[in-house]
ROVEX-552441 format. One record per residue (C-alpha): x, y, z; residue in three letters; residue number from 1. Coordinates in pm, 1 decimal. Each point is the difference from the previous one (the first is absolute). Example, Ala and Ser with C-alpha at 12.3 -4.5 7.8 and 13.67 -1.06 7.14 Angstrom:
BEGIN
        X        Y        Z   r   k
   1230.0   -450.0    780.0 ALA   1
    137.0    344.0    -66.0 SER   2
***
This chain:
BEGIN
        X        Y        Z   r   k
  -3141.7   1053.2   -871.4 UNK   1
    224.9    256.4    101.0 UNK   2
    -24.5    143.5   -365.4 UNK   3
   -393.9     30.4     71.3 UNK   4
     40.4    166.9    284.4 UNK   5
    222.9    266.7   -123.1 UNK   6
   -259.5     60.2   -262.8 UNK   7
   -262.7     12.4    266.0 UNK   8
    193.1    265.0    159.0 UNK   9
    142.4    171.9   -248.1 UNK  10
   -383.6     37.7   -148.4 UNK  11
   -142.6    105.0    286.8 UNK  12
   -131.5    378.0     43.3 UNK  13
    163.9    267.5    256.2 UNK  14
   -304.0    -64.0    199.4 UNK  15
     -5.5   -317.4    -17.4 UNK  16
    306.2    -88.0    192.8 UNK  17
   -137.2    150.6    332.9 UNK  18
   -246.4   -324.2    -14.9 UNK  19
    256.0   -238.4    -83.1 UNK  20
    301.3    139.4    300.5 UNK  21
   -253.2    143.0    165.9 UNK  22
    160.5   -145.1    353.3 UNK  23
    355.4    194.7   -108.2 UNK  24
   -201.2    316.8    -39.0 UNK  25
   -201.2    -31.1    308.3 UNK  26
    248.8   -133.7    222.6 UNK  27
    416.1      8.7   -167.1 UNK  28
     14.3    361.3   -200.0 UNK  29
   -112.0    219.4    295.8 UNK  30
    291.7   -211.4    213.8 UNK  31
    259.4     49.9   -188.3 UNK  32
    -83.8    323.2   -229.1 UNK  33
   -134.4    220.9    264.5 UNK  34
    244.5   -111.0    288.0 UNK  35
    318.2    -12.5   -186.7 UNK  36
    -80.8    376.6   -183.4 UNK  37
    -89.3    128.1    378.0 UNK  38
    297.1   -180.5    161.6 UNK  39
    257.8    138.9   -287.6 UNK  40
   -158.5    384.9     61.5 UNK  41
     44.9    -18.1    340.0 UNK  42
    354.8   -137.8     11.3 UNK  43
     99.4    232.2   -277.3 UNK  44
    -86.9    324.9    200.4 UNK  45
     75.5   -180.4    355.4 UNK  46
   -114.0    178.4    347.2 UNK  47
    293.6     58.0    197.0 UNK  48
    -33.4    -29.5    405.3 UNK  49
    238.0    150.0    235.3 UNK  50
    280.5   -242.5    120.3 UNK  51
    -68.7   -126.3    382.2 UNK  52
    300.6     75.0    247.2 UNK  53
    178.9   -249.5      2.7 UNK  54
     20.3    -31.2    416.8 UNK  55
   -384.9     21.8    -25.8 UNK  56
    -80.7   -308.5    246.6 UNK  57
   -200.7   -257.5   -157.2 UNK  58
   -122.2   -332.9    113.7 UNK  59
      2.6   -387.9   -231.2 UNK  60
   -219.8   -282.0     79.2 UNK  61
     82.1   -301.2   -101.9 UNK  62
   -208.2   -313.6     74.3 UNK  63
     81.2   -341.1   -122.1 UNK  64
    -81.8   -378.0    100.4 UNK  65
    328.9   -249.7    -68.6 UNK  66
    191.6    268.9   -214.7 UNK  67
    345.0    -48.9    161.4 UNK  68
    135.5    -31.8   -327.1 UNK  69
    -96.9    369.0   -105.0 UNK  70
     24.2    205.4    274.8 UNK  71
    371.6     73.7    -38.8 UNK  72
    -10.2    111.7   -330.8 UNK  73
   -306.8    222.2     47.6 UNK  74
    142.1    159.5    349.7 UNK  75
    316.2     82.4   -141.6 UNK  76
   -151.6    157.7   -317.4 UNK  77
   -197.8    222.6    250.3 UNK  78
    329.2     96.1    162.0 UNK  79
     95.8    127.8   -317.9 UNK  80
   -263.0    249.5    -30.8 UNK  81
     51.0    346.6    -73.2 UNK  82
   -210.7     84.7    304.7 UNK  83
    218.3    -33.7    274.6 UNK  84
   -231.4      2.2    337.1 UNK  85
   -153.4   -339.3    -69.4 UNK  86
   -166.8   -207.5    309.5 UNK  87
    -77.5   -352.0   -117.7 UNK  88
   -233.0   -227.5    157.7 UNK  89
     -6.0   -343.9   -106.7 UNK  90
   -305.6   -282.3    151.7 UNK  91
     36.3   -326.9    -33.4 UNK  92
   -321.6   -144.6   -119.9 UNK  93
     57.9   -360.0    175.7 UNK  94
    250.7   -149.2   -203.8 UNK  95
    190.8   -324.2     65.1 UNK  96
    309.4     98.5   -222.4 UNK  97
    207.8    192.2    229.6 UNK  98
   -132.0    368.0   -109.1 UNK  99
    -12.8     86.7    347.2 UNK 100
    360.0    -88.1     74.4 UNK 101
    125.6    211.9   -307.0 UNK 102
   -210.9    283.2     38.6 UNK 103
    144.6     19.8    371.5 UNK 104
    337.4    -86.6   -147.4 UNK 105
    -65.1    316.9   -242.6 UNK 106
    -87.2    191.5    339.1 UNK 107
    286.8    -49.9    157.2 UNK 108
    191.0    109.7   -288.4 UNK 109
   -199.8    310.6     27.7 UNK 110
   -184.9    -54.4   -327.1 UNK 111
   -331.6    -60.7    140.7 UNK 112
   -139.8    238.1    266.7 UNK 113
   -268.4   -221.6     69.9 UNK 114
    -80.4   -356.2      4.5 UNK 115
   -363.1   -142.5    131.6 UNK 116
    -29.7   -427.5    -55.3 UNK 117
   -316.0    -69.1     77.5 UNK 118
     18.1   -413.3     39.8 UNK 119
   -325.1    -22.9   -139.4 UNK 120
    -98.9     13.2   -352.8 UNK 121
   -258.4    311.9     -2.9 UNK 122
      6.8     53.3   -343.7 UNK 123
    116.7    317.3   -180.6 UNK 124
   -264.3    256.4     62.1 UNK 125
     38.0    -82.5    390.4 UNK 126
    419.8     24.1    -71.7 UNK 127
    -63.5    367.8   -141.8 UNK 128
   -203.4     94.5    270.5 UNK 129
    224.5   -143.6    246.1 UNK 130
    285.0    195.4   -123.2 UNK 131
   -176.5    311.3    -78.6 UNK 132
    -24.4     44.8    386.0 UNK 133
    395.3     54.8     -0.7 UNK 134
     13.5    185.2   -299.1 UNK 135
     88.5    352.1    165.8 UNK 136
     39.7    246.6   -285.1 UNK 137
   -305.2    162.5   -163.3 UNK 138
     96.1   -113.5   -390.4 UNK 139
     83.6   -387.0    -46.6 UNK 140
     41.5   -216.0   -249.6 UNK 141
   -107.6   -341.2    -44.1 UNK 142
    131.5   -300.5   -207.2 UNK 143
     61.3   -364.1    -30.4 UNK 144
    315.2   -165.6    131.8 UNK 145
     56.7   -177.8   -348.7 UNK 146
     41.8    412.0   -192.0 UNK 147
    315.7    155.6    -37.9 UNK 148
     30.0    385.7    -92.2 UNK 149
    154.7    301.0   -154.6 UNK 150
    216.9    154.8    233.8 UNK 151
   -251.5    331.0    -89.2 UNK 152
   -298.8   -217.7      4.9 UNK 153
   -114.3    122.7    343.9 UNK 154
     95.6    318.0   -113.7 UNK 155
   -238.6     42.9   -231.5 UNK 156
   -307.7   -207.0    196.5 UNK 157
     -7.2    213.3    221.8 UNK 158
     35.1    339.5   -217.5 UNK 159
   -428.6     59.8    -77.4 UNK 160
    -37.6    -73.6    404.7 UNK 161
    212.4    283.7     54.6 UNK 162
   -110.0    223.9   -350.2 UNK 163
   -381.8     -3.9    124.4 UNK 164
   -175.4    -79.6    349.7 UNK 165
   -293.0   -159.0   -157.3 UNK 166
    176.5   -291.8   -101.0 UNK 167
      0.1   -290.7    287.3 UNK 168
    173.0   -250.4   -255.6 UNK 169
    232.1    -17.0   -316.2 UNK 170
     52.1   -321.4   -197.8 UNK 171
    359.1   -110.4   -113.5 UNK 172
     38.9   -136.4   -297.9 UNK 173
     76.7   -378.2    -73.9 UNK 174
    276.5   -169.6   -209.3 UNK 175
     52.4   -396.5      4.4 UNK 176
    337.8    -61.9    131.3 UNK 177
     -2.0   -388.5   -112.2 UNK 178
    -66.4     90.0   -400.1 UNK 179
    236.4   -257.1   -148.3 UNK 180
   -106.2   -309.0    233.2 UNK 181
   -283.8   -134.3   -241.5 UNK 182
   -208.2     98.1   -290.0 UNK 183
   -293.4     90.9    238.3 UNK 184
    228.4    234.9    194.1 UNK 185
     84.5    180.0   -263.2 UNK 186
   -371.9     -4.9   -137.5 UNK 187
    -97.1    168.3    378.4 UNK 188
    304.2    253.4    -80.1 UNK 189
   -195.0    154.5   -268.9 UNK 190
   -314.1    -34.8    229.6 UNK 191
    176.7    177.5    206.1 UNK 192
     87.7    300.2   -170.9 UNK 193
   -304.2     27.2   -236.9 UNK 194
   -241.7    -26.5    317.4 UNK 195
    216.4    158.4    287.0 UNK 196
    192.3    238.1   -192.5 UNK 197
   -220.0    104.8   -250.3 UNK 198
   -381.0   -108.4    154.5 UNK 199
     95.6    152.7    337.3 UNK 200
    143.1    309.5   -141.9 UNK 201
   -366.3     40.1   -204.0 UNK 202
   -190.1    -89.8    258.2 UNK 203
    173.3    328.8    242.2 UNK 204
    -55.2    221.8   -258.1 UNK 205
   -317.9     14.0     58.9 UNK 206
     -1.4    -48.3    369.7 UNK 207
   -151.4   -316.5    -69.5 UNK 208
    277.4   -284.8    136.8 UNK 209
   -193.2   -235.9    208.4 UNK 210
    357.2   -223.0    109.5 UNK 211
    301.3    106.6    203.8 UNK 212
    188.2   -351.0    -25.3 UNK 213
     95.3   -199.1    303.6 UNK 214
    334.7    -68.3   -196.8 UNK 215
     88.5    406.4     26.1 UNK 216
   -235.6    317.9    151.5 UNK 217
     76.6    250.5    193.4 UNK 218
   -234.2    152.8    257.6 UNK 219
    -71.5    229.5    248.5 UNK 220
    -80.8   -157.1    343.9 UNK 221
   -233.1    238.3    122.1 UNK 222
   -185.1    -91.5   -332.9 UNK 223
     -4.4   -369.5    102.6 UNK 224
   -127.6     34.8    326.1 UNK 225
   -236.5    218.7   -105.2 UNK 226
   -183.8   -319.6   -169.1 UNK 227
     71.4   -260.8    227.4 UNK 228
    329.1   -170.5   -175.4 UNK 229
      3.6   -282.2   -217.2 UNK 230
   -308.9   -263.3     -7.8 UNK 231
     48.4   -390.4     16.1 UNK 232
    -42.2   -131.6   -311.9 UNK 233
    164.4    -63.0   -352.2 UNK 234
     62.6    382.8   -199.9 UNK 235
     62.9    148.3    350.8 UNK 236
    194.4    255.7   -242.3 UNK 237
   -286.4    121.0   -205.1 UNK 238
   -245.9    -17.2    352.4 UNK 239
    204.2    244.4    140.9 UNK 240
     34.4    224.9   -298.0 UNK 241
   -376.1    -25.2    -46.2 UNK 242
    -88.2    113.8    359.6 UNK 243
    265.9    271.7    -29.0 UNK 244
   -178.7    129.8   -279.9 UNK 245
   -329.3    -33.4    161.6 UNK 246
    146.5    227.3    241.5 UNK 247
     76.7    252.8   -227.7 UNK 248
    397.7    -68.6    -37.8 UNK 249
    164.6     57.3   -367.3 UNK 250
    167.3   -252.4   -139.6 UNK 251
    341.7     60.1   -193.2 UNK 252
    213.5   -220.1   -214.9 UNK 253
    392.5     43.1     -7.1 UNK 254
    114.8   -135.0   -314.9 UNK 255
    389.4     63.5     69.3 UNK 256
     -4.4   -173.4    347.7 UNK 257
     63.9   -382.1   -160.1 UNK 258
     50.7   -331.9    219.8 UNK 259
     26.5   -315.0   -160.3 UNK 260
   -130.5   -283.6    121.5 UNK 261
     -2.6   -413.3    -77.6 UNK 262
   -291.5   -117.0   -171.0 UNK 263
   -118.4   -407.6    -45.6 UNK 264
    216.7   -123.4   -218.3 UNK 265
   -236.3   -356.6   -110.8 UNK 266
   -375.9    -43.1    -43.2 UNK 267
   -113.5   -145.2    310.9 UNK 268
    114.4    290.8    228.7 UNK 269
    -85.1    290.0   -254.3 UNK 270
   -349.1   -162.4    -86.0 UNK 271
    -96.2    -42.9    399.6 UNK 272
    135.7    399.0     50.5 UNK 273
   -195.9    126.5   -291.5 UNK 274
   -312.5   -210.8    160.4 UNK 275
     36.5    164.1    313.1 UNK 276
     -0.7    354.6   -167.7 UNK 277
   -238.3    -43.2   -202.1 UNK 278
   -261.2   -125.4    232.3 UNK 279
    116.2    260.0    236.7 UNK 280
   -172.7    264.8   -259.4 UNK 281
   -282.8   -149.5    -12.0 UNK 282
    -24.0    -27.6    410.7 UNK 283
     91.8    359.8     35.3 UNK 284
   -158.9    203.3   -308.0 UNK 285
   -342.9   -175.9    -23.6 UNK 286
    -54.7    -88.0    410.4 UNK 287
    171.6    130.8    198.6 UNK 288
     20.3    417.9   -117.0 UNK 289
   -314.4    -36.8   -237.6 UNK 290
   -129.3    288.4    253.5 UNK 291
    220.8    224.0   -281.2 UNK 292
   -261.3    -20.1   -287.8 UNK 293
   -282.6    136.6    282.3 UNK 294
     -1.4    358.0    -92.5 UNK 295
   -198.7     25.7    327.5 UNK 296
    276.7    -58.0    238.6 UNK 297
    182.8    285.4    161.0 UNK 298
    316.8    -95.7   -142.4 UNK 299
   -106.7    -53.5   -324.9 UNK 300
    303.9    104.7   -272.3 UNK 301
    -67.6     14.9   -333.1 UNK 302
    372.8    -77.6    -69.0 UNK 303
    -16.8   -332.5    209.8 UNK 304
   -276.6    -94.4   -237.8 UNK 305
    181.6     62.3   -320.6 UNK 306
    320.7   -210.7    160.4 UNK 307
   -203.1   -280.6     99.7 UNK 308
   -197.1    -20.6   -351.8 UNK 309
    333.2     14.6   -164.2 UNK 310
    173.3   -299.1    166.6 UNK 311
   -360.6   -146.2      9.4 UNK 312
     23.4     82.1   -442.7 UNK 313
    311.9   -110.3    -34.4 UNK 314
     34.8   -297.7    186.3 UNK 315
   -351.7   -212.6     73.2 UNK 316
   -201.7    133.9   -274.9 UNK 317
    277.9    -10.7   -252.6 UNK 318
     68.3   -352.4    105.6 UNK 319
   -353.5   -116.5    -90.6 UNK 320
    -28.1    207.4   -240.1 UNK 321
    316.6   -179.6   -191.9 UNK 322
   -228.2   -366.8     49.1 UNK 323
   -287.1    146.4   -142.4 UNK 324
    194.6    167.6   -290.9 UNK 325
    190.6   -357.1    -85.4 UNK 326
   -406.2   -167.7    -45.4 UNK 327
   -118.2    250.6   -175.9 UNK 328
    258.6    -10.5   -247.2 UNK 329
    -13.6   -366.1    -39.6 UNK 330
   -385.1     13.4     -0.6 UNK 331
     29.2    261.7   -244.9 UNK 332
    286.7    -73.2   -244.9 UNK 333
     38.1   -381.9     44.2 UNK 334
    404.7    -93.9    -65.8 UNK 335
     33.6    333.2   -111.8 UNK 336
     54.0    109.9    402.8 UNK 337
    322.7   -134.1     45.5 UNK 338
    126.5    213.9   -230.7 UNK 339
   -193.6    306.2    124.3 UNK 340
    184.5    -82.6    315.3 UNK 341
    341.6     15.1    -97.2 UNK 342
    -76.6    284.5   -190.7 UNK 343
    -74.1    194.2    367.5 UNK 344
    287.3   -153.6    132.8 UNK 345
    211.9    138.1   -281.6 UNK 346
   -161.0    348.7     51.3 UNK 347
     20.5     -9.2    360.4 UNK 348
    324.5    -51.5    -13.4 UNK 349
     92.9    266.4   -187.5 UNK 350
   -160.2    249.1    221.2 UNK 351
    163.7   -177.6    275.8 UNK 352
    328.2     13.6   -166.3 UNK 353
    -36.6    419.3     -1.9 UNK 354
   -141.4    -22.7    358.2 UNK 355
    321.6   -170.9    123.3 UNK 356
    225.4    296.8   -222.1 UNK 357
   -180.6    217.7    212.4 UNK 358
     83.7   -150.8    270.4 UNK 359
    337.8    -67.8    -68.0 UNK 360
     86.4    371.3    -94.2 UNK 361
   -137.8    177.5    250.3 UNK 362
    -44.3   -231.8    328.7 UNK 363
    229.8   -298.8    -98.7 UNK 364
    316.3   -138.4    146.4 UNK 365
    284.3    -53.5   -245.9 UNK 366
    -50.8   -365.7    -25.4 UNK 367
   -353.6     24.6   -112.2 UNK 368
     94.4    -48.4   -337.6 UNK 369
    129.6   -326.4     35.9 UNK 370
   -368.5    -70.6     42.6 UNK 371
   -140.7    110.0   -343.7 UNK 372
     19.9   -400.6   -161.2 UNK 373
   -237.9   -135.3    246.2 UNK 374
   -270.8    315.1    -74.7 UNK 375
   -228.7   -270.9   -260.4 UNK 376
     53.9   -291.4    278.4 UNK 377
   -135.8    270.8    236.6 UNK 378
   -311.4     30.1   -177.8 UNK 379
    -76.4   -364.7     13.7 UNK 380
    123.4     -4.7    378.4 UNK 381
   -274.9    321.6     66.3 UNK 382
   -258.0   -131.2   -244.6 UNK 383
    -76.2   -335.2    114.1 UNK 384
    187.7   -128.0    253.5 UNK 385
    -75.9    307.8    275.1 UNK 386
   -322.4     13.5   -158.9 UNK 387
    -32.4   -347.8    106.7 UNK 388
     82.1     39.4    326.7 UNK 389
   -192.5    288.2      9.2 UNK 390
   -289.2   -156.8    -69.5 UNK 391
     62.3   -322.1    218.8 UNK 392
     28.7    261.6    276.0 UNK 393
   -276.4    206.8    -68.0 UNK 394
   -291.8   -309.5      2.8 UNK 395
    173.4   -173.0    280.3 UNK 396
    -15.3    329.0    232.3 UNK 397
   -378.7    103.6   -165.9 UNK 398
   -154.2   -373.8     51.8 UNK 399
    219.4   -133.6    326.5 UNK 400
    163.0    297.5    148.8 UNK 401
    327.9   -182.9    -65.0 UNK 402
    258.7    292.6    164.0 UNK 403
   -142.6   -110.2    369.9 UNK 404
    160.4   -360.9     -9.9 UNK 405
    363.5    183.3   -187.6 UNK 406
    277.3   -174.0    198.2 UNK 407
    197.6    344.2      0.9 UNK 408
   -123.9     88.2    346.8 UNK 409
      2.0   -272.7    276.3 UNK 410
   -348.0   -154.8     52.2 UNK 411
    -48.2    119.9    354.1 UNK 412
     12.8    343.8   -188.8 UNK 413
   -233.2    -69.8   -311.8 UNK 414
   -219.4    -98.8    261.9 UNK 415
    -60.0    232.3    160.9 UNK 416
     -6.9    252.7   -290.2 UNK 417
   -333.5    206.6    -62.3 UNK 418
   -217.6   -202.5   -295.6 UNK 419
   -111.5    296.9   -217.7 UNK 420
***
């Protein structure tokens, strides 16, 4: 069998194999090919910002709910920044671990400015806002208690707020800290630099990043207010980025300001995170801001259209797309599919394989490397078990709205949270 198919292939015309991988063509080579070339151009002729005082004042959010465990790490990695006039305000989101007694432990220390514990879980959109109110300097930055960072990460954040006025937020970029706890963590490390280090950087290029991540942005305040803060509701990070756009705020990436950050280590936790994300695109980018494809509005941007079509491309029609590709070659070439298959897994990783170079040689950290082995696993990881749980999430949030019952935010909250 395998002998007949490698006739079949070998057989087949130049034209022909654009029907047979037609789903690689459509949906893999402009992924890789046009991103990587774009994303090794850029980094080879890089665009270098003025360096930020380093007594410029600057104000960190942190929010968190039961993260005692973290907070000491991340706080004194903060202290460690090469900015020097940090205020840091820490809420407590409700927990029952003792957060609130280490924060104010940290405080007393002088290693927290600020600590708010609200005794009432309020979720994390209502946390931000909370805190925003005693944020006091104009540029912040935002992150999760669980991230650690470069002692220049804040550095750089904050270096496009300060290069050009028209920015209101700049995205950090995202390592996994965890790597060598499981398989799937390091599977989510090359996620995480193929999608964050690489997509992200794309994405900017063109002014069209639709994500500042909750993990790691930086942000202007006035910018915030200007759009009302964060909304209830799971990807509170891409709602605000959205309605900052809206508003006519830029939005930069930083590729040199890293944190690192624990990721699920076993199935259960990673599947129900990826759910939650997942749906969360589908909540957001077909309800609740489908007012961008209405060329009638008066804030109609032709650049949050192109944005929203490509994570729209990439993500929910590539997903279905993949189903409908795997019947139609079974329909089509019988037993012969399989083999089809692993042929675009073999060819996908390849291109994946000089996507990951990329990233390693001009955005990587130096143990990337270690990395390379699990690039075919990767594939399979990517190809059909995301896709999976892409797909799970996608029907369940199209036919039952499934992102209004997520146990993420406390019931009183989901409630009470706008049905779009």
């Amino acid at each position: 069998m395998i002998e007949a198919a490698l006739d079949f292939l070998w057989a087949l015309e130049p034209a022909a194999y654009v029907s047979v991988f037609w789903f690689f063509f459509i949906f893999d080579l402009p992924r890789y090919t046009l991103s990587t070339l774009a994303v090794g151009f850029l980094c080879a002729f890089p665009r270098s910002l003025p360096k930020p005082d380093p007594h410029l004042p600057v104000s960190i959010l942190l929010v968190g709910h039961n993260e005692s465990d973290g907070l000491v790490r991340s706080v004194m990695s903060l202290r460690e920044q090469t900015m020097l006039n940090l205020q840091i305000v820490v809420v407590d989101d409700g927990s029952s671990d003792g957060m609130a007694e280490v924060a104010t432990n940290l405080r007393r220390r002088g290693l927290i400015d600020i600590v708010v514990s609200t005794g009432l879980r309020g979720g994390k959109a209502a946390g931000l806002n909370l805190g925003l109110q005693y944020c006091r300097h104009d540029l912040m930055v935002v992150a999760d208690i669980d991230s650690s960072f470069d002692r220049d990460a804040v550095e750089h954040l904050v270096a496009p707020l300060l290069a050009d006025p028209s920015v209101g937020a700049a995205a950090g970029n995202l390592g996994v800290r965890n790597t060598s706890a499981s398989l799937l963590t390091r599977f989510q490390a090359i996620e995480y630099y193929n999608n964050i280090s690489l997509g992200r950087q794309f994405t900017a290029m063109f002014g069209l990043l639709m994500i500042v991540s909750g993990a790691f942005g930086g942000y202007r305040r006035a910018a915030i207010r200007s759009v009302g803060g964060w909304d209830v509701g799971p990807g509170d990070d891409s709602n605000l980025t959205t309605k900052l756009r809206r508003s006519g705020w830029r939005i930069a990436f930083a590729p040199q300001a890293w944190a690192l950050t624990d990721v699920p280590v076993a199935h259960g936790p990673l599947w129900r995170q990826r759910l939650r994300w997942n749906r969360s695109l589908v909540r957001n980018r077909l309800r609740k801001f489908r007012s961008v494809f209405n060329p009638f509005w008066a804030q109609f941007s032709l650049s949050d259209v192109i944005g929203t079509v490509n994570l729209l491309w990439f993500h929910i029609f590539l997903t279905f797309g993949f189903v409908i590709y795997i019947v139609h070659s079974f329909v089509k070439f019988g037993p012969m599919a399989l083999l089809i298959l692993i042929a675009v897994h073999i060819i996908a990783t390849i291109c994946e394989l000089i996507e990951f170079v990329v990233a390693w040689i001009f955005v990587g950290r130096p143990s990337m490397w270690r990395l390379l082995l699990y690039i075919p696993g990767h594939g399979l990881y990517m190809g059909y078990y995301m896709r999976l749980n892409r797909l799970i999430a996608y029907v369940s949030e199209l036919m039952h709205r499934r992102s209004y019952r997520d146990p993420f935010y406390p019931s009183k909250v989901r409630d009470a949270q706008e049905q779009f």
